[in-house]
C-alpha positions in Angstrom: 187.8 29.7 -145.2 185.2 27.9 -146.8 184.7 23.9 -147.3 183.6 23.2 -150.9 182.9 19.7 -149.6 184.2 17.6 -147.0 187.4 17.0 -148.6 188.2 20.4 -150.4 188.5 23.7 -148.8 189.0 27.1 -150.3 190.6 30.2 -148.7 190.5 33.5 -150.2 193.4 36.0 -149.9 193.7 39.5 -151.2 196.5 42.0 -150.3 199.1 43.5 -152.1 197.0 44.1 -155.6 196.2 40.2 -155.1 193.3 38.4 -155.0 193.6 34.8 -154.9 191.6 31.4 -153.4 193.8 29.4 -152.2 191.9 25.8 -152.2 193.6 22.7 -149.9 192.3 19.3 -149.3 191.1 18.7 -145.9 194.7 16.8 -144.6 196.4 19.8 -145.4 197.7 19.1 -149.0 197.9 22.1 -151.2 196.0 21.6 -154.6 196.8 25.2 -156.3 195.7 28.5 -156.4 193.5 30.9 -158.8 194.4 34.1 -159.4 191.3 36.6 -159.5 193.0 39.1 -161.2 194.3 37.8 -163.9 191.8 34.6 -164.0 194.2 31.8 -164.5 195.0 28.9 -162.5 198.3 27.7 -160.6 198.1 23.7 -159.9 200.9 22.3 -157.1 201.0 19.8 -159.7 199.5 19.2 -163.4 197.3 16.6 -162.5 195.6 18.8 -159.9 194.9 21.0 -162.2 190.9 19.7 -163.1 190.3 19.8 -158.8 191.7 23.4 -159.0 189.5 24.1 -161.4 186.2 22.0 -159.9 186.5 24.6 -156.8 187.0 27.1 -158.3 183.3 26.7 -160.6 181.8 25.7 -156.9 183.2 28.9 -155.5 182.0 31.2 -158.8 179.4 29.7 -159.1 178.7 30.5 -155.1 178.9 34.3 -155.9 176.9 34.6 -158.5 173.8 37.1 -158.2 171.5 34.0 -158.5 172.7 32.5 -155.5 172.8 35.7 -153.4 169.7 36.0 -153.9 168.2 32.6 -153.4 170.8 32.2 -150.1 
């Protein structure tokens, strides 16, 4: 699990052909998921929808070949 910032986390699961990141606020509260695979989003609710989103770029944007290089 990783913490996208102190009030966001983001846990990725893959199994089953799936690959998803599940991302949470710190209390516990589900914002969504983002399916890898097919690269769309799945908001708990509409209006979570940009947060989804917001970790997601943090996440990609984590992976990308810049960063493993620089980190």
């Amino acid at each position: 699990m990783a913490q996208v910032s102190p009030d966001v986390t983001i846990a990725r699961w893959r199994k089953y052909g799936m690959d998803r990141l599940y991302v949470a606020l710190a209390d516990g509260t589900k914002v969504g998921y983002w399916d890898l695979v097919t690269d769309e989003p799945h908001p708990e609710k509409p209006e979570l929808q940009r947060m989804l989103a917001s970790a997601y770029d943090v996440w990609a944007t984590s992976r990308s070949p810049e960063a493993s290089v620089a980190g």
